[in-house]
N, C-alpha and C positions, 0 to 999 in steps of 0.2 A: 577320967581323962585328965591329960597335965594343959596347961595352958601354957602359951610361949614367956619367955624370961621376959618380963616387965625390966625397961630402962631408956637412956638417950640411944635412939639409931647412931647408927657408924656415921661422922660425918668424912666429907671427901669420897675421891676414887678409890677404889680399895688397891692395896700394895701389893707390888709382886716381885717385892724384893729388894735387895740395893740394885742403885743401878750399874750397869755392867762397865766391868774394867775402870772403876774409882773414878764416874762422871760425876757432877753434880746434876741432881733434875734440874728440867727446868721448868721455869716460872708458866708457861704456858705453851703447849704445842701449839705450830702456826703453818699451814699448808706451804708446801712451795709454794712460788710465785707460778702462775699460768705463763702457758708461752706464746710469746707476740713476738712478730716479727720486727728487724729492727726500725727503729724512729726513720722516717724517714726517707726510707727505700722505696723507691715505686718504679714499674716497667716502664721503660721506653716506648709511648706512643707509636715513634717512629720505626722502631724494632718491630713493632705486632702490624705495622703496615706494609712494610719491609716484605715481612714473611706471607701474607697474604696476598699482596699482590705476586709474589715468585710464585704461588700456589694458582692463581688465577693465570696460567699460561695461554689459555685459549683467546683471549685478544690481544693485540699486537701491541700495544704499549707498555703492557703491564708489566714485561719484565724488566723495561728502561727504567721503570717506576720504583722496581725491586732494586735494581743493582745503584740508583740517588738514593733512595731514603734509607736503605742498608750502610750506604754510608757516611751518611746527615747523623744514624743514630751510633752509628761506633762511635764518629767525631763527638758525640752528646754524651755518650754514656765516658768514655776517656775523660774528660775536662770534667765531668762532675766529681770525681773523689768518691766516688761508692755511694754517691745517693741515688742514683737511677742504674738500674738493673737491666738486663736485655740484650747482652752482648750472643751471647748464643742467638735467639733470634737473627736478631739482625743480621749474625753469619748466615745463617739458615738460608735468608731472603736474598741476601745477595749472591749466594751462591747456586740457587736455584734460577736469580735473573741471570746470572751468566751461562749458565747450562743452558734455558732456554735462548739464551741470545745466540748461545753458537749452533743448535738444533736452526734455530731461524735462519741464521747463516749457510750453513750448508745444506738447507732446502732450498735456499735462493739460488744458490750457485749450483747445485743439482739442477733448477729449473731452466737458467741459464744456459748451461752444456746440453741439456735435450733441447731447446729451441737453434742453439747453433750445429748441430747434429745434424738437420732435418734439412 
């Protein structure tokens, strides 16, 4: 039987080559950086409040509630500079409180004409 060639092991990564298109290696591969979202940026409280109460149509204030704080949060999210997020929402919620306000509307006035009717 042959035994294996006695000597120093290989040291380093083994080579597979030059590197391509006349790089120089480099000194140590280093992961991308992870993705974070930017510094700073956070929703609009008043945007996710906005929108749940337009969503919450079944009692009677809620959409006055939607179509204020739908506004309170564009006016917040505009004057901030891109550090508060949420404009979508807050369209969402105000335009949900105005749908229901005019649904509210024209069942009052519906109610209206059938009691002047009679």
């Amino acid at each position: 039987m042959s035994q294996p060639p006695s000597g120093p092991p290989p040291s380093g990564p083994p080579s597979s080559g030059p590197p391509p298109s006349g790089q120089a290696p480099s000194a140590a591969w280093q992961p991308p950086p992870a993705y974070a979202a930017p510094a700073g940026s956070k929703t609009s409280g008043l945007a996710i409040a906005s929108l749940v109460t337009g969503i919450l149509f079944c009692f009677a204030v809620t959409p006055i509630v939607a179509v204020v704080l739908g506004h309170l949060a564009l006016d917040q999210i505009r004057d901030s500079e891109g550090t508060i997020t949420g404009r979508g929402l807050a369209i969402a919620g105000v335009t949900l409180g105005w749908i229901f306000l005019g649904l509210t509307a024209l069942g009052l006035l519906a109610w209206v004409i059938s009691l002047l009717a009679v």
